[in-house]
VEXGU-863171 format. One line per 5 residues: number of its first residue (from 1); their letters; for each residue y negated, x negated, z negated of N, C-alpha, C. Coordinates in steps of 0.02 Angstrom, whole numbers. Layout:
<nodes>
NUM) A) Y,X,Z,Y,X,Z,Y,X,Z | ...
</nodes>
This chain:
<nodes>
1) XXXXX) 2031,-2550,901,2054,-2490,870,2125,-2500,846 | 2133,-2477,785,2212,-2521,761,2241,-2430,770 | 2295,-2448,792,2340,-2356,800,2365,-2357,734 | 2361,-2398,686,2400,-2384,628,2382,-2339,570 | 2287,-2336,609,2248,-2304,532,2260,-2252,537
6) XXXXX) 2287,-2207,596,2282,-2124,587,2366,-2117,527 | 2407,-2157,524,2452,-2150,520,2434,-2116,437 | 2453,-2062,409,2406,-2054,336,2492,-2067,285 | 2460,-2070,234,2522,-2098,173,2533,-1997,142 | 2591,-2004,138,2627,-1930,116,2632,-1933,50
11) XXXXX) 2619,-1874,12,2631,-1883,-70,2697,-1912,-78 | 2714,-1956,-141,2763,-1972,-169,2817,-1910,-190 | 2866,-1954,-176,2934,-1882,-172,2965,-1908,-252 | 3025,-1872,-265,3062,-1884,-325,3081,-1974,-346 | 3111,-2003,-259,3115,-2057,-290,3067,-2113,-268
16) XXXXX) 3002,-2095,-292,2931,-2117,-271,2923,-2171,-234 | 2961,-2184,-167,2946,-2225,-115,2883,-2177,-59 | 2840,-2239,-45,2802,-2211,-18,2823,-2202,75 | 2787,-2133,95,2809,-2122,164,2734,-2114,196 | 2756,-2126,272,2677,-2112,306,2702,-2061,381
21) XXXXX) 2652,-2013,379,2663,-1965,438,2659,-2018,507 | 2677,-1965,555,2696,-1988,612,2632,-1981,639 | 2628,-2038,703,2556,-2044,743,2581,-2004,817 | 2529,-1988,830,2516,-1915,868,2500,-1965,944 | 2510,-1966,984,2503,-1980,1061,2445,-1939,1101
26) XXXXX) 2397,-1964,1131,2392,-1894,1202,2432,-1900,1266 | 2425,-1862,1295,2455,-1883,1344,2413,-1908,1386 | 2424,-1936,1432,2390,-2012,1505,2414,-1979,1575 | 2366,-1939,1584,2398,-1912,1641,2371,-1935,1697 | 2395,-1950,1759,2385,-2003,1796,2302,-1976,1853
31) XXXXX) 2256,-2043,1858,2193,-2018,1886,2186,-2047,1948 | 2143,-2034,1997,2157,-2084,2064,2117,-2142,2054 | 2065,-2149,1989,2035,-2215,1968,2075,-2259,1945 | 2146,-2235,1930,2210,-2286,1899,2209,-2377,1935 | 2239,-2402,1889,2263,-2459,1929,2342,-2467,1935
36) XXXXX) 2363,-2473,1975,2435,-2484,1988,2451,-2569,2016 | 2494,-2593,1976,2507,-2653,1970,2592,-2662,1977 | 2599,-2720,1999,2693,-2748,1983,2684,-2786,1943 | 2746,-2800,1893,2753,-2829,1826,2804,-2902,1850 | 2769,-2946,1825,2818,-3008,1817,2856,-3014,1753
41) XXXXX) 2911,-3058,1764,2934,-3079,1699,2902,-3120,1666 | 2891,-3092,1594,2841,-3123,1549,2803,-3073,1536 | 2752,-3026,1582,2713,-3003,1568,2697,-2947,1517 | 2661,-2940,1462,2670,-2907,1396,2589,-2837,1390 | 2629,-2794,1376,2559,-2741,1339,2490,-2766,1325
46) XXXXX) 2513,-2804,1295,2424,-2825,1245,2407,-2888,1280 | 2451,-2900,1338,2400,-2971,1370,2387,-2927,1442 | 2401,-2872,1458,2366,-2812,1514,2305,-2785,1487 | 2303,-2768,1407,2251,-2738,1391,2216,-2786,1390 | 2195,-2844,1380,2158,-2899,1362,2119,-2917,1444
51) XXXXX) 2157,-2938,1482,2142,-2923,1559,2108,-2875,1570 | 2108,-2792,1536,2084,-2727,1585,2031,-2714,1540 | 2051,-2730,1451,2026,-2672,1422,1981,-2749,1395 | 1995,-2795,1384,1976,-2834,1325,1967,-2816,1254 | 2034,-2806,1246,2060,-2776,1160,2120,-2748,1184
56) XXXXX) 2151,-2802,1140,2242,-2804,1144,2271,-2752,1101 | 2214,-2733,1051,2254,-2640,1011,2250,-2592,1054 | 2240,-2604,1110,2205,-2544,1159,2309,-2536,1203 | 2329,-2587,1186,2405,-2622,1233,2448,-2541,1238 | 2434,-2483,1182,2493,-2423,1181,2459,-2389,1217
61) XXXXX) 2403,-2383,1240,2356,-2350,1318,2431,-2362,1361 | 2430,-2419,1397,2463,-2420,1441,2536,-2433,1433 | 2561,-2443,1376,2644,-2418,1366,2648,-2334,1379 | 2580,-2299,1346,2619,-2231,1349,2575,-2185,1423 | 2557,-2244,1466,2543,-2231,1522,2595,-2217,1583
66) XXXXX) 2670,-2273,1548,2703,-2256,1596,2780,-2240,1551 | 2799,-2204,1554,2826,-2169,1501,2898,-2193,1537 | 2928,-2205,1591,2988,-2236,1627,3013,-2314,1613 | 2949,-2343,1563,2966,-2414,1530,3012,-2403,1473 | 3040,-2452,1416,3055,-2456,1369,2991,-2436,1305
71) XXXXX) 3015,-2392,1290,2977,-2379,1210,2982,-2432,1162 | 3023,-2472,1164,3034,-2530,1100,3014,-2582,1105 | 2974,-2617,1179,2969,-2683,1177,2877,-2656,1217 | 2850,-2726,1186,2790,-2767,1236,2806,-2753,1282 | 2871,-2775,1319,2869,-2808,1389,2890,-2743,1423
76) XXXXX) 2853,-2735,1504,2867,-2692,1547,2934,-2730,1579 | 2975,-2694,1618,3018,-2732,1643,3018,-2751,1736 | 3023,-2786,1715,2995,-2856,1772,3026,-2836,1823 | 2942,-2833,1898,2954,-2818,1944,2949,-2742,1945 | 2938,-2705,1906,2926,-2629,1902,2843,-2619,1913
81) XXXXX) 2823,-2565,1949,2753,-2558,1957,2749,-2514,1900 | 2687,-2519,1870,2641,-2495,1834,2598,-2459,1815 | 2547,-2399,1771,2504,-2371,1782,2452,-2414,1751 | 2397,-2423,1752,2339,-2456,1686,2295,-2401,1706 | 2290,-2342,1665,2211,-2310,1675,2191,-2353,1662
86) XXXXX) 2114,-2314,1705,2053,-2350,1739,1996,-2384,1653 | 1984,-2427,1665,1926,-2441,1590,1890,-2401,1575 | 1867,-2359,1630,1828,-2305,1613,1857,-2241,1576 | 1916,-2222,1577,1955,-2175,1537,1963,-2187,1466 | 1943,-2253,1454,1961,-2290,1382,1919,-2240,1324
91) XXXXX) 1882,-2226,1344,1828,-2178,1269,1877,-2109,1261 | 1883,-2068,1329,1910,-2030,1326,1982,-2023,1287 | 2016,-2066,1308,2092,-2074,1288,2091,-2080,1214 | 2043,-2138,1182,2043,-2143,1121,2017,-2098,1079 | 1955,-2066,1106,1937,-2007,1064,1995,-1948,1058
96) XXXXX) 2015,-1943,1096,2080,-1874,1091,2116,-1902,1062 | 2135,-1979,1056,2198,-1994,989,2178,-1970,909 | 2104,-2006,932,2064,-1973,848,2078,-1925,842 | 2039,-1883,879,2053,-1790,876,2115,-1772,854 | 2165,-1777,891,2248,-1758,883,2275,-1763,827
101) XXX) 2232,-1847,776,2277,-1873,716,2225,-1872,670 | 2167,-1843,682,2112,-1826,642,2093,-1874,599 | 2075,-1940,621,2062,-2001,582,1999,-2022,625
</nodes>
């Protein structure tokens, strides 16, 4: 699932550069099926999803799982525990992104 497709293109303005709306989040609110993990150095988003989810576009599941990481990087910061909802939450989570950004 690429998060990029909900992103939709905005009509052209006066000085016709193109713009694209903002992508919509759900929120990940924490389940007791969760996995909770500690982070090494090195360890990155899309090589957790690949491990949990097998599909590394799935990697902003669990950045915006734990919302006390860095917003700007892959990397959790090392030695910090973790949330990974459970694989089984994966339909759910992604269908409400659809829903939210209507793509």
């Amino acid at each position: 699932m690429n998060r990029y497709n909900a992103a939709k293109i905005l009509p052209a303005t006066d000085d016709l550069k193109r713009r694209y709306s903002n992508v919509k989040y759900p929120s990940i609110l924490p389940s007791s099926t969760d996995i909770y993990v500690y982070t090494t150095l090195g360890d990155r988003y899309d090589v957790l999803a690949v491990n949990y989810y097998n599909d590394s576009s799935l990697w902003w599941i669990i950045s915006r799982a734990n919302p006390s990481q860095p917003t700007d990087s892959l990397h959790p910061i090392a030695g910090s525990q973790i949330r990974i909802p459970a694989p089984g939450r994966i339909a759910g989570i992604t269908s409400e992104y659809k829903n939210i950004n209507k793509y």
